[in-house]
C-alpha angles and dihedrals in degrees: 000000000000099000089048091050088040084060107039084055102043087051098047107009103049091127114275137280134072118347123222119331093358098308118160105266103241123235124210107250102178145012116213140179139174111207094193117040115256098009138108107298136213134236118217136182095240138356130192121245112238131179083271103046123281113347111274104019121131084341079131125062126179104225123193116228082284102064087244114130128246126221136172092268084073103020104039092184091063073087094066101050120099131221124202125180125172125273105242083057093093093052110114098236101034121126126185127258132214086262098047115112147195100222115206126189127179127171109274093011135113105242107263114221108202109185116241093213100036118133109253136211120221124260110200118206110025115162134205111177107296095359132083135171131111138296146202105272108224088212144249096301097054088041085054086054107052091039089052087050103032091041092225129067119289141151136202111242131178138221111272095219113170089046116034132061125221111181122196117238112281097209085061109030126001130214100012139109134219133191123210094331125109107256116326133036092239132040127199135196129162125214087234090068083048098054097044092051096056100047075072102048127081089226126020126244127214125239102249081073085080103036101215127176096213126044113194139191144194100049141119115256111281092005085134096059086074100040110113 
């Protein structure tokens, strides 16, 4: 958890004023996290930093009767289900209650309440791209609702934390963890990027196309390609 915080504050918090070489210093314009991998996110006010990325995001994964996970490459309306948790979540010292939920909306669907603090059953052989290993399994009711709404048999699992291992890449980043997301445990992206791509689209895109963690602002388009 440490490397992850060091960076994030050697990268955003280095003081203020101009970055290198008289670069505009960046802001941060937005916090977001996405509770179940592949689906809406939500954009907070603060998160705390863990050893995975901020707290909450991707802990959750949608797995097929397989164990594989689904994302929206495969399942395009995992775009349209909605995640809630509550507020006090992203305190830094918060811990759930019997009564603490993961809300979960979708179009045509009852909302879904799965409990924060419930006991769980394991799930083995769950995959996410190049990992396997096993996971906390979120129950029969939460499995009834992804099949009814997916239309094939799926259930809701969660990151297994305090047991299982999940490196980065190490041709990529070294030394660090993740939990379900795709590579890193940040991602960022600057609305300066945003704005220069869509002076070159027909029609603009938002930024939750491309699901980013951190939303900056204040520097120049595609700064952040050259950030370490």
């Amino acid at each position: 958890m440490e490397k992850a915080a060091s960076f994030l504050s050697s990268l955003l918090g280095g003081g203020g004023g101009d970055g290198p070489a008289g670069e505009p210093a960046a802001t941060v314009a937005s916090i977001l996290v996405y509770p179940i991998k592949s689906c809406r996110g939500v954009s907070v006010p603060q998160a705390p930093v863990t050893s995975t990325g901020f707290r909450w995001d991707r802990q959750w994964v949608v797995v097929n009767a397989k164990g594989r996970a689904l994302t929206q490459r495969v399942e395009p309306r995992m775009a349209l289900v909605e995640t809630e948790l509550p507020p006090a979540a992203f305190d830094e010292d918060w811990q759930p209650t019997p009564d603490s939920c993961l809300v979960i909306r979708a179009p045509w669907m009852d909302t879904l309440k799965v409990p924060l603090a419930a006991e769980h059953a394991t799930l083995d052989d769950v995959s996410v791209w190049e990992w396997s290993g096993s996971a906390y399994d979120e129950g029969p009711e939460a499995a009834e609702w992804l099949s009814a709404y997916f239309g094939k048999p799926s259930r809701l699992v969660r990151f297994k934390g305090e047991s299982e291992i999940r490196p980065t890449n190490p041709e990529y980043a070294q030394g660090y963890k993740i939990a379900f997301t795709d590579c890193f445990p940040f991602l960022i992206a600057s609305q300066g990027s945003l704005d220069a791509l869509n002076e070159l689209l027909k029609e603009p895109v938002p930024i939750n196309r491309f699901r980013p963690n951190i939303l900056v602002d204040g520097c120049h388009p595609y700064a952040e390609d050259l950030w370490k």
